[in-house]
N, C-alpha and C positions, 0 to 999 in steps of 0.2 A: 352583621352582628345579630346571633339569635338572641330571641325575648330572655333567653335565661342571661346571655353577658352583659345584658344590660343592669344598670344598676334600679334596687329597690327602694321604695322611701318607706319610711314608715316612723311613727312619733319615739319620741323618747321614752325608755322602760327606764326604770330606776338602777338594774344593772351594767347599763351603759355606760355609766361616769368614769370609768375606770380605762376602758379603751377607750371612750372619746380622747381624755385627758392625752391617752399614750398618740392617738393621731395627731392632736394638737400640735405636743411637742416634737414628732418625727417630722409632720410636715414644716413648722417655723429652723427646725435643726437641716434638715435634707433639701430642702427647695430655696430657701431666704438670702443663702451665703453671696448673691451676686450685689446685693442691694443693702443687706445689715453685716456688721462686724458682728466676730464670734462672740465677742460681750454685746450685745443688743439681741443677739437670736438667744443666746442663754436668759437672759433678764426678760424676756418675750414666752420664752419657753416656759418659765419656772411660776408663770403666774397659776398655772395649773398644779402647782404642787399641793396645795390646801383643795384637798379632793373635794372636801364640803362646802367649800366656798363656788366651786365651779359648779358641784351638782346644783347650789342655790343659782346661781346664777343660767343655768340651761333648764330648769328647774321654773324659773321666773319668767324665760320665755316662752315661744311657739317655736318649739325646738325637732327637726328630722333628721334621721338617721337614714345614709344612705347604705346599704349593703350591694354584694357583689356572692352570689350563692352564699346566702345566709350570715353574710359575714361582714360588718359595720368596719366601713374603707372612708366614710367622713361624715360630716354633719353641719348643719346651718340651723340660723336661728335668727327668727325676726322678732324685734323689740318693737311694741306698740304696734302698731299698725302700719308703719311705713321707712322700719331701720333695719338694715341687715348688719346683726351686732356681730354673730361668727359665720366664718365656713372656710371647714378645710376639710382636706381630703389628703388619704394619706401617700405618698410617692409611687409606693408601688404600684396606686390606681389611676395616679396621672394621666389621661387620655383616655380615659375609658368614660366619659360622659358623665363624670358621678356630679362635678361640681355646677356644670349647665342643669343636670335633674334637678338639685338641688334648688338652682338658682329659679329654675322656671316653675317650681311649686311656689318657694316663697315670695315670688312674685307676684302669680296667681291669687295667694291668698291673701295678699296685702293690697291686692284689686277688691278681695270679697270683704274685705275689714273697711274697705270705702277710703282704701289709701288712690293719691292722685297719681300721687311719688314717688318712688323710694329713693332713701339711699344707704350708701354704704363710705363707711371708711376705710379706704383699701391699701392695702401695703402696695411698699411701692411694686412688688413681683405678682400684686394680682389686678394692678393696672389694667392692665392690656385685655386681660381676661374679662372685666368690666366695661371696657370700652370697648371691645367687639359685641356685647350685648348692648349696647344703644346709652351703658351710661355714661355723663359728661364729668370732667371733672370742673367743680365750684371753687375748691378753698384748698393750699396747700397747709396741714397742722403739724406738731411739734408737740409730742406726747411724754413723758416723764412715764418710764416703765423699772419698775423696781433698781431707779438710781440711776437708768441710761434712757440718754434720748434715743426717741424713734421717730423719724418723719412716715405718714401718710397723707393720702387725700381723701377730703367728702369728694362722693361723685354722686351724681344724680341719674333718675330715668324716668319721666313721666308713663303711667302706667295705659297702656292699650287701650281705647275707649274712656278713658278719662282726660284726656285732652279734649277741650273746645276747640270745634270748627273755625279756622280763621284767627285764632290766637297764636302767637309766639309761644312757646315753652319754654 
């Protein structure tokens, strides 16, 4: 892979809201269907329809854009200092390293915000994808998404050099 296929990060511009929203719902509609019914990936999907609601809310976080030759293919966002609230990445980029970029910045900086932890709550089809990066799953939840239930999990990762010598994590 040359340096240009790799993917780019870079923070959130304010003209982003528009095609984040459209990755959102491509990735929960294209990627989901093994794990939610087509009423749950709709009701999932549709939370991005209130464009202003979502710009405040990427908006309110520490929010990146990953690109692929200039071109925003997904995005993450970490809440306070040690919650990874989104990230998705959109299908057609699937395996091209966007979601690990992604995932090893706001890691990174949730080391430098003096987080121990992080976690994330993960659908159930980005499980696995979270648990080959060293996170555990803690708590299975049961979330109320515009009228339909959605099961995920909190999963956890103690951050690099923040674990004590000779403690359990």
């Amino acid at each position: 892979m040359s340096t240009s296929d790799r993917p780019a990060l870079r923070p959130l511009l304010p003209d982003d809201v528009a095609v984040l929203a459209a990755i959102f719902a491509s990735s929960i509609e294209e990627l989901t269907g093994d794990d939610y019914s087509e009423e749950q990936q709709q009701a999932w999907a549709s939370t991005v329809d209130d464009e202003e609601a979502f710009a405040k809310r990427l908006a309110g976080q520490l929010t990146l854009v990953a690109t692929l030759q200039n071109v925003p293919v997904g995005f993450a966002s970490l809440k306070g200092a040690d919650h990874i609230d989104l990230l998705y990445v959109h299908p057609n980029a699937v395996g091209q390293g966007v979601a690990s970029a992604l995932c090893d910045a706001l890691e990174k900086l949730a080391g430098a915000r003096g987080a121990k932890a992080l976690t994330v709550d993960a659908s159930d089809n980005a499980q696995e994808f979270f648990s080959k990066r060293g996170y555990v799953a803690t708590r299975r939840n049961t979330v109320t998404v515009n009228g339909e239930w959605l099961a995920n999990t909190t999963m956890q990762k103690t951050l690099a050099g923040n674990a004590t010598p000779g403690v359990p994590t």
